[in-house]
C-alpha positions in Angstrom: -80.0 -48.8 -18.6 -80.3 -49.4 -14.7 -78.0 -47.2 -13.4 -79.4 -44.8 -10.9 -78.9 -41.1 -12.5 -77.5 -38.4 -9.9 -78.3 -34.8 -10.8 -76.9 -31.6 -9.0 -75.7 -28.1 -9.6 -72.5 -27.9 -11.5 -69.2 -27.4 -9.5 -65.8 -26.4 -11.0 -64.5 -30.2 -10.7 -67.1 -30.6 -13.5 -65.2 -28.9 -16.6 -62.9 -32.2 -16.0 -65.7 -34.1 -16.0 -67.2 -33.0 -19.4 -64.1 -32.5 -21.0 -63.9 -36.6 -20.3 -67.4 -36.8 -21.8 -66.7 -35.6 -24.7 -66.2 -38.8 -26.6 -70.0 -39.6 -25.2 -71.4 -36.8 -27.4 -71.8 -37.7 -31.8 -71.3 -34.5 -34.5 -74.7 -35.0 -34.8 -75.1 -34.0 -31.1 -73.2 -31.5 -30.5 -73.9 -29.7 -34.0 -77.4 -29.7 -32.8 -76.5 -27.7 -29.4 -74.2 -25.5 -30.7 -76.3 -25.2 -34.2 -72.6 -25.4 -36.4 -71.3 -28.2 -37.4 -68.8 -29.5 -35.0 -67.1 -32.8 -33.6 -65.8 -32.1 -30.5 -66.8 -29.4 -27.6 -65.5 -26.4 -28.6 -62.4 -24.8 -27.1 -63.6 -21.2 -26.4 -66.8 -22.6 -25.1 -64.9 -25.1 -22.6 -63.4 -21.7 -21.6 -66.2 -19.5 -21.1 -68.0 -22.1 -18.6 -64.5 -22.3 -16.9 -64.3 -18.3 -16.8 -67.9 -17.1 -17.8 -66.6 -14.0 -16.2 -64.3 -13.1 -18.9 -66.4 -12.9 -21.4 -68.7 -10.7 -19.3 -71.5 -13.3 -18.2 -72.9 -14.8 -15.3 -73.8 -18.7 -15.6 -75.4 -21.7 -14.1 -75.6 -24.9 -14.8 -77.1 -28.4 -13.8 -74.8 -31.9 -14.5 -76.3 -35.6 -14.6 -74.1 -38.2 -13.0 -74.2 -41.3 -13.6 -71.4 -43.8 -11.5 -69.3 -40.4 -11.4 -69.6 -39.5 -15.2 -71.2 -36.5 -16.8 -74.2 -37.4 -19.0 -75.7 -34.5 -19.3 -75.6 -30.7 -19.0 -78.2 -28.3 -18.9 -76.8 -24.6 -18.8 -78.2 -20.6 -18.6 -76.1 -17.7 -19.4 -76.5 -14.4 -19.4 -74.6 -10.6 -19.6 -74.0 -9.6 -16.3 -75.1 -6.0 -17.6 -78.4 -7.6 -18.9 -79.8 -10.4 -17.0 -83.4 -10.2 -18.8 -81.7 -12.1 -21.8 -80.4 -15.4 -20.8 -79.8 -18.5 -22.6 -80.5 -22.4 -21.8 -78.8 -25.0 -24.0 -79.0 -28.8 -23.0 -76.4 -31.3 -23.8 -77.4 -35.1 -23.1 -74.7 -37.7 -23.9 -76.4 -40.2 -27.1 -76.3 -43.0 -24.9 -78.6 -41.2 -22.6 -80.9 -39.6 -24.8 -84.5 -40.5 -24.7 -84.2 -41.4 -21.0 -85.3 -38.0 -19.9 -82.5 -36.6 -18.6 -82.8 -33.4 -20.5 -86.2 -32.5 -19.4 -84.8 -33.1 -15.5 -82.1 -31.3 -16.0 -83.7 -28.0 -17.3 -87.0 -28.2 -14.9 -84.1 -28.2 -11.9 -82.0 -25.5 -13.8 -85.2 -23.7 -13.9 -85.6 -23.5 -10.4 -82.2 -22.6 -9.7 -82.5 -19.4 -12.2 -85.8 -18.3 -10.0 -83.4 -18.3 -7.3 -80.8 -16.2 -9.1 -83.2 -13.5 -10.2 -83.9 -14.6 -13.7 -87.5 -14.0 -15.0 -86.9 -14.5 -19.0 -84.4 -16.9 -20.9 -84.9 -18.5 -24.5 -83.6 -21.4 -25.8 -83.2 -22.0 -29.8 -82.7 -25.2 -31.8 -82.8 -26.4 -35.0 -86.4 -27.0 -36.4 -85.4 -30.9 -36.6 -84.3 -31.2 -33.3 -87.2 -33.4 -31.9 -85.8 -33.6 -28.6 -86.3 -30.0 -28.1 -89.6 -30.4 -29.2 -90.5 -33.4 -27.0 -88.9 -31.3 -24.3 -91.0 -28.5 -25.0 -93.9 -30.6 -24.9 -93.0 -32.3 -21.9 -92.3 -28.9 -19.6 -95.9 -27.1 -21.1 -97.5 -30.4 -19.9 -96.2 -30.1 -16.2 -96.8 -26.5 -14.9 -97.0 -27.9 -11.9 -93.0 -29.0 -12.0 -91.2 -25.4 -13.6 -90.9 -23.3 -10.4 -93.7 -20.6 -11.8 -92.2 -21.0 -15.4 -94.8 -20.4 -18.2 -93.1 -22.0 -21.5 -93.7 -20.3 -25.2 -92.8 -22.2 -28.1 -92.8 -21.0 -31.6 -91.0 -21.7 -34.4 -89.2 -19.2 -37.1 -87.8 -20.4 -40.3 -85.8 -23.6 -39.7 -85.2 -22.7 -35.5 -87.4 -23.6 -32.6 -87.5 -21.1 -29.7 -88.7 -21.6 -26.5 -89.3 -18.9 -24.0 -89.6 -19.4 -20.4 -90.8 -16.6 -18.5 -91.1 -16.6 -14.7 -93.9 -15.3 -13.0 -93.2 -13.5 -9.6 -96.3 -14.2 -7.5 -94.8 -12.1 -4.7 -95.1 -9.1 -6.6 -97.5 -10.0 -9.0 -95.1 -9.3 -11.9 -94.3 -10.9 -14.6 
């Protein structure tokens, strides 16, 4: 593929834009990000990235564009009561996978979340997913590239978990 892939933070407009997506992304994708078996996006999560307020949350999230089409989405959640648990999920249309648009999209996201206060987020997968793992692989290998993210990843069971925790070298925290 030779088309030039545009990346940016997500804006409202974009909830049409993935909602027209949604033919790009197989079962087999999306069971993987949502870790049930599904074949299409589902309805109440369409609605909590409309309205993440609703259900108590603040979120962020990162879009790949390509000619004006969503082919990817890399997203962080968390409970506006508790924002030392959030959650990063990745969703890369199967026609762009392997081009690495995931990895992009989450080192990007990464540095938005710094911005936003966030110092600790976890991301789970299925054990099988070897994009996750690649991914994983990828981000440990460029500390350089994460914003002051150091990356844990362990595996429990059948899931893969990766923990991303930001180090604040203005206060020397972590």
């Amino acid at each position: 593929m030779v088309s030039t892939v545009l990346t940016r933070s997500w804006r409202a407009d974009d909830l049409k834009l993935l909602r027209q997506a949604a033919n790009g992304f197989s079962e087999r994708t999306l069971t993987r990000r949502f870790l049930t078996s599904t074949t299409r996006l589902p309805g109440g999560y369409l609605a909590g990235i409309e309205r993440p307020d609703r259900r108590g949350l603040h979120w962020l999230g990162q879009v790949a564009l390509v000619e004006g089409e969503l082919v990817g989405l890399a997203e962080c959640a968390w409970p506006v009561s508790d924002p030392d648990h959030a959650d990063l999920a990745v969703l890369v249309a199967d026609a762009w996978q392997g081009h690495g648009i995931g990895p992009r999209l989450v080192e990007e996201l990464l540095c938005v979340c710094v911005t936003a206060g966030l110092r600790y987020i976890e991301a789970i997968s299925d054990l099988d997913n070897y994009a996750t793992r690649t991914l994983a692989q990828r981000l440990a290998g460029q500390p350089g590239r994460r914003c002051g993210w150091t990356i844990r990843n362990t595996t429990h069971f059948n899931l893969r978990q990766m923990v991303f925790t930001h180090r604040d070298t203005r206060l020397g925290e972590v």
